[in-house]
C-alpha positions as CSV (number, residue, x, y, z in Angstrom):
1,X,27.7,60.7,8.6
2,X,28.1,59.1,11.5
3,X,28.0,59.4,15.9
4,X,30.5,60.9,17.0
5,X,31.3,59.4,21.3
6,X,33.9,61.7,23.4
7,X,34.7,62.0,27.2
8,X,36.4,58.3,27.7
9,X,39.3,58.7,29.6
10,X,41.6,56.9,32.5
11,X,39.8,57.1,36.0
12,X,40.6,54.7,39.0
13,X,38.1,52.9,40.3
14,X,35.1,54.3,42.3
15,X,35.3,57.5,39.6
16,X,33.2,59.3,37.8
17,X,32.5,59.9,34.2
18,X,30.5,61.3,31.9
19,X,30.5,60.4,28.0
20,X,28.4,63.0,25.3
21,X,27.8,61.9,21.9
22,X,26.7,63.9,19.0
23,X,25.3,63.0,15.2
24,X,27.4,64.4,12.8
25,X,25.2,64.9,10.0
26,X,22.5,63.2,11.7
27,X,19.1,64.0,13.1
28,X,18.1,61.5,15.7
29,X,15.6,64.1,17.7
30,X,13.0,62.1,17.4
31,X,14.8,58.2,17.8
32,X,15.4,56.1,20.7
33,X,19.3,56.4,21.2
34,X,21.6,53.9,23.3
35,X,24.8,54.0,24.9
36,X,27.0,50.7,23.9
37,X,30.0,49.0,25.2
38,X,32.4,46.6,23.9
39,X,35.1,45.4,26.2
40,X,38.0,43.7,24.2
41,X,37.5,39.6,23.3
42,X,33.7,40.7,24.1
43,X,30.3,41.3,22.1
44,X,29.1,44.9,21.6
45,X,26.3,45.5,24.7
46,X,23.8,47.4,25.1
47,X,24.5,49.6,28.4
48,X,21.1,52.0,28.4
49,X,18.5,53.4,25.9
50,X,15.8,56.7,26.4
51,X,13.0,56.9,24.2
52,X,12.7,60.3,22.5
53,X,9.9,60.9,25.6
54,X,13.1,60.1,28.0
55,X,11.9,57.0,29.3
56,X,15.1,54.8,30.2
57,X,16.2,51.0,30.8
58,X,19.8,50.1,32.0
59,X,21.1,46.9,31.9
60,X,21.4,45.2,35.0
61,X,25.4,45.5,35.4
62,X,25.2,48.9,35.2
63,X,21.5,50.1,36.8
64,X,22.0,52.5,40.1
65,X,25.5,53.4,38.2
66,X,24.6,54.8,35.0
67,X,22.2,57.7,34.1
68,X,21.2,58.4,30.2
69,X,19.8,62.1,29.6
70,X,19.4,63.6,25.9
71,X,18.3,66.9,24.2
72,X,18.0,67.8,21.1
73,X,21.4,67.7,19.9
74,X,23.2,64.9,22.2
75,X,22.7,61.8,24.0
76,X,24.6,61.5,27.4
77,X,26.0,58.8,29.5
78,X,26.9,59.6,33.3
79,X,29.0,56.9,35.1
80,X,29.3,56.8,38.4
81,X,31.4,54.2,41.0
82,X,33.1,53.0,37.9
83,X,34.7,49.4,38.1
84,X,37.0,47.9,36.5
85,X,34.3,45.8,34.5
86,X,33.4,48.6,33.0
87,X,36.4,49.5,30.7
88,X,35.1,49.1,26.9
89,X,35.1,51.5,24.0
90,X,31.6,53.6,24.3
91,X,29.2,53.9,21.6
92,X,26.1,55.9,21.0
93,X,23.3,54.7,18.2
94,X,20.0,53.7,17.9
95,X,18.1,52.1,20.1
96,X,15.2,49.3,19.2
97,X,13.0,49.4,17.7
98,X,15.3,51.3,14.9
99,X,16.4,48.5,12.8
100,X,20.4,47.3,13.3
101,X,20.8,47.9,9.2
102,X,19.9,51.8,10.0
103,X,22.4,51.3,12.8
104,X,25.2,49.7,11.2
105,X,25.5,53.0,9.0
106,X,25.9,55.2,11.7
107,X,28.5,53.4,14.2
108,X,31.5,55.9,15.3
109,X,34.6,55.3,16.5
110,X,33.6,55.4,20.4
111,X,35.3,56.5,23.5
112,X,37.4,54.6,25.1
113,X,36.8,54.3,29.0
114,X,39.7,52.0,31.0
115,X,38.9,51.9,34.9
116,X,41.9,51.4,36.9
117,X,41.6,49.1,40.1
């Protein structure tokens, strides 16, 4: 069981992107769910969250960039004006208040995004 990220991909700079991630074997309809980033030599970040409601918070580098939507089967990440700052590997989880040990059974491999200047 685990999240399961794809749609990372190549783009240049000023591009568009749009990550999906799916729960194999995992409900999470009712969970706040995050997108992540960790860009090599870097800490894993938090990049946005929704509440099972759909209310949303960004994180400053991304906010006016970045939308978050879910329904009941995925969580989405749409990227827009991409920048080279923003190539990490892309991971969906939990979001707080869901405890990181509930987390830390669930992380996928991620998607990786690379944005070309």
């Amino acid at each position: 069981e685990q999240f399961v990220e794809s749609g990372g991909t190549l783009v240049q700079a000023g591009g568009s992107l749009r990550l999906s991630c799916a729960g194999s074997g995992i409900v999470f309809g009712g969970i706040p769910m995050a997108w992540y980033r960790q860009a090599p030599g870097k800490q894993r970040e938090l990049v946005a969250d929704i509440t099972n409601t759909g209310s949303t918070n960004y994180a400053e580098s991304v906010e006016g960039r970045v939308t978050i939507t879910r329904d009941n089967a995925r969580v989405y990440l749409q990227m827009n004006s991409l920048k080279p700052d923003d190539t990490a590997v892309y991971y969906c989880n939990a979001a707080a208040p869901v405890p990181s040990s509930w987390r830390d059974k669930y992380w996928g491999q991620g998607t990786q995004v690379t944005v070309s200047a």
